[in-house]
N, C-alpha and C positions, 0 to 999 in steps of 0.2 A: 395106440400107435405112437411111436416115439416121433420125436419131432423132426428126424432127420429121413422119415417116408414122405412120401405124397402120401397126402389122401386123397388127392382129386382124379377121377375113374369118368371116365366119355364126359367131361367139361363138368362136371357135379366134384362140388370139396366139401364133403359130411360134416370137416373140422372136429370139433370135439364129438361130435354127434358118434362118431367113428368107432370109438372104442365099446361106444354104450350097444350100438348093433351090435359090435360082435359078442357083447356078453350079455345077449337076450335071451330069455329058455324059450326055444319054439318045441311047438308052433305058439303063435302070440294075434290075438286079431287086431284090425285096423281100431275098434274102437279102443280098445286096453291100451294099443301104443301111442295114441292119439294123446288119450289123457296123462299118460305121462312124460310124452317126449314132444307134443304135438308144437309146444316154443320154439324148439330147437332147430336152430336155422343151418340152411344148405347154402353154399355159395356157387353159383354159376358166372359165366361170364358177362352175363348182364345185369347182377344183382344176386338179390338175396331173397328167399324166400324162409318160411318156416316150412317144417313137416307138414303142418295142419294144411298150408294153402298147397301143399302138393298132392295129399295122399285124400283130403278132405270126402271127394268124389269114389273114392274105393269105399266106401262101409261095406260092411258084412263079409269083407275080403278077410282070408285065416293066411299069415305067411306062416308056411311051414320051416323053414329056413332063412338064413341073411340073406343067400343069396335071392331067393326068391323076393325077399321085401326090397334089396336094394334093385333088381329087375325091375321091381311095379314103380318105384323110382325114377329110374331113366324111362320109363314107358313114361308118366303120369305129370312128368315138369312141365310145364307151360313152353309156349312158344318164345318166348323170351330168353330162354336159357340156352336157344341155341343161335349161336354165331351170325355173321353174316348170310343171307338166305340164299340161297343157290352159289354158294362158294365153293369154289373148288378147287385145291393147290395143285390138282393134276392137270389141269388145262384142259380145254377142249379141244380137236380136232382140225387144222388148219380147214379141209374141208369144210366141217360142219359149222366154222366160224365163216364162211364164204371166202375164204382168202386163195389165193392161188401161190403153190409155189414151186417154181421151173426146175427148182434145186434136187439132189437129190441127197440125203442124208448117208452118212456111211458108219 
């Protein structure tokens, strides 16, 4: 991936790791990619992990595809990788916030 992409996809950045998925012969299983790639760290927004501490938990798992291994991916990160916990930039509901208001929107 040239350096003028993201690579960061639902709060994960593969970094270098990026290019090596997409030029993996699948299907590949979790042990095989373990031992070769299992150093190679992911960056979230609260840190950094390697593959191994993410995918550790999947043995005997076969990805048929990138897309499938980066799916087990965003399944399989820890709770740490994601954001502030019940955030949400759409807001909630002046009702369901208890708030009252007389106004009416137009």
């Amino acid at each position: 991936m040239s350096d003028d992409q993201d690579s960061r996809e639902q709060g994960i950045d593969f970094g270098d790791l990026e290019d090596e998925l997409a030029a993996l012969e699948y299907p590949i299983d979790n042990d095989e990619l373990l031992d070769t790639y299992g150093d190679a760290e992911i960056t979230h927004p609260n840190g950094t992990e390697t593959l191994s501490d993410v995918l550790d938990e999947a043995e005997g798992q076969t990805y048929g595809s990138e897309g499938e291994l980066r799916e087990m991916v965003f399944n399989m990160v820890g709770e740490e990788a994601v954001g502030r916990e019940g955030y949400s930039d759409r807001g909630g509901s002046a009702e369901s916030e208890g708030i009252q208001n007389d106004q009416e929107s137009f």
